[in-house]
N, C-alpha and C positions, 0 to 999 in steps of 0.2 A: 504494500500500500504506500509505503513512503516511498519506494523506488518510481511508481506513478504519478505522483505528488513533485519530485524533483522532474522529472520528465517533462509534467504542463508547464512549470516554471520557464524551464528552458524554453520552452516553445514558446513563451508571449515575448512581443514584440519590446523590441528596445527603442527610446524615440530617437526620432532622425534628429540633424543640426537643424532642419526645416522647423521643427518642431519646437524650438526653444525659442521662441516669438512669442512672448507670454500677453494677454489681450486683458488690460487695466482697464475698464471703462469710469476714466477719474475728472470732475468738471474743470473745465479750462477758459478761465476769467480773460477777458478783453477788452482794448479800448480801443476806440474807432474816433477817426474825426471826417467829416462829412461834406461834402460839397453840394448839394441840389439844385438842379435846375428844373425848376418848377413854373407854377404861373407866378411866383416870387421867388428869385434867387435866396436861401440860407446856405449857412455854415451852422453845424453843428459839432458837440462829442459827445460819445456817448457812453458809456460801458455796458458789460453783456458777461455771457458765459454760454457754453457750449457743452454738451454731454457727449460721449460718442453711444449710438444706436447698434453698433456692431463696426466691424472691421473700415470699413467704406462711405457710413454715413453718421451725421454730426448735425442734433436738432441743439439749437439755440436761441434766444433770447437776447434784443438787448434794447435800453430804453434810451434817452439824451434829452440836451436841449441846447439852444445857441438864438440866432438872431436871423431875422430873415427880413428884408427888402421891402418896405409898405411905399404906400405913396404918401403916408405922413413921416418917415422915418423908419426907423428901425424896430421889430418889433419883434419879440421871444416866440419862438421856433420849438415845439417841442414834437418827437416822435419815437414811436415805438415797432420792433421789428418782431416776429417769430418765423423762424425759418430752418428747411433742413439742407443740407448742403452733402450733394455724391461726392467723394474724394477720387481724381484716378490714381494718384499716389501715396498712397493712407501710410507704406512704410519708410516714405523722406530715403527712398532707392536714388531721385534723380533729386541736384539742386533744386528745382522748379518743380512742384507742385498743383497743379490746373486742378478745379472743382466746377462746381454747378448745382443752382440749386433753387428755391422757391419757398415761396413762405406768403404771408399777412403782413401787411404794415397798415399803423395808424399816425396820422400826419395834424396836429394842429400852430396855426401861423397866428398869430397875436389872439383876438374874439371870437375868431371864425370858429363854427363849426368842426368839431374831430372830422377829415376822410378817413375814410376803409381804402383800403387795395389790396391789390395783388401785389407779390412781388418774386420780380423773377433778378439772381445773382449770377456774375462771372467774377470769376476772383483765380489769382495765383496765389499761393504762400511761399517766400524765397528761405536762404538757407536759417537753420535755427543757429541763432546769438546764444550767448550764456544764458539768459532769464525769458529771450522773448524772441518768437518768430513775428517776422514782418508779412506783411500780406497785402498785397491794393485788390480792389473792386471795384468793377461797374456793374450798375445793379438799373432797373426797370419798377418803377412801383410806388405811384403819385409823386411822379416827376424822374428825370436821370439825376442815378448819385454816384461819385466818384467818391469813394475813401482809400483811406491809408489805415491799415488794422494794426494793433499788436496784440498778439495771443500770447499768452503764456506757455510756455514750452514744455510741450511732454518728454516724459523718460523714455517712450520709445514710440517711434513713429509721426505722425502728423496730427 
C-alpha cells in the first residue's frame, strides 16, 4: 500500500517556470489630470483606483474636479468615471502597454445639470518607475479627454 502511495506521488505533476506567475488581485490607486474638450473646454485631477477582474481586465473608478471655461469666467468642473479597461499586455512583457476599454461617466460644469454618458478609452501604460507607472489617454464620453495617469505600480505585471 505504501509502495502505491509513493508511486501517485511520483506521478503528479511538478509546476512548470510558466507556472510561477502568481495572480494578486491587489487595488491600484491613481491620479489622473485631464484635458476636455467639450461644449466648455476644462482641466481637471482627479484620483481613482483600479481592481484587476482577472489576468487581462481592470474595472475602476475614479472621481475629480478643476475648472472649466463659462462665458462668465471660470467655473468648477466636477466629474466622475467607472470603467473597465482589456489589457493586451497585463505581464509588462513589452515596454509599451496598449489597453481599451469603456465605462459610465458623469460630467457637471458650474449649475448645470449632472450629464450621463458613455465612455469609451484608449490608453498606453509606459515602463514602470520605482512607485508609479505613467500612462496617457484618449478617451470619448461627454466631450474628448486627453490625460496623463499615474498608477501605482504593481509587484508583478501591469
Amino acid at each position: 500500500m505504501r509502495r502505491a502511495a509513493f508511486a501517485l506521488l511520483l506521478l503528479l505533476p511538478a509546476p512548470l517556470s510558466a507556472q510561477g506567475y502568481v495572480f494578486v488581485p491587489r487595488i491600484q490607486p491613481e491620479l489622473r489630470a485631464e484635458a476636455v474638450v467639450a461644449r466648455r473646454l476644462s482641466a481637471l485631477l482627479m484620483g481613482g483606483a483600479n481592481i484587476p477582474l482577472g489576468m487581462y481586465v481592470r474595472a475602476g473608478a475614479a472621481a475629480g474636479a478643476g475648472v472649466a471655461d463659462a462665458e462668465n469666467g471660470a467655473v468648477v468642473a466636477m466629474r466622475a468615471d467607472v470603467a473597465i479597461r482589456f489589457l493586451l499586455d497585463p505581464f509588462a512583457e513589452n515596454a509599451w502597454g496598449p489597453y481599451a476599454g469603456g465605462g459610465l461617466t458623469v460630467r457637471r460644469d458650474g449649475t448645470e445639470r449632472p450629464r450621463a454618458g458613455l465612455l469609451l478609452v484608449l490608453g498606453v501604460e509606459g515602463r514602470r518607475a520605482h512607485r508609479w507607472t505613467p500612462a496617457v489617454e484618449v478617451a470619448l464620453g461627454e466631450g474628448v479627454r486627453f490625460a496623463v495617469v499615474l498608477r501605482k505600480k504593481r509587484t508583478n505585471g501591469r
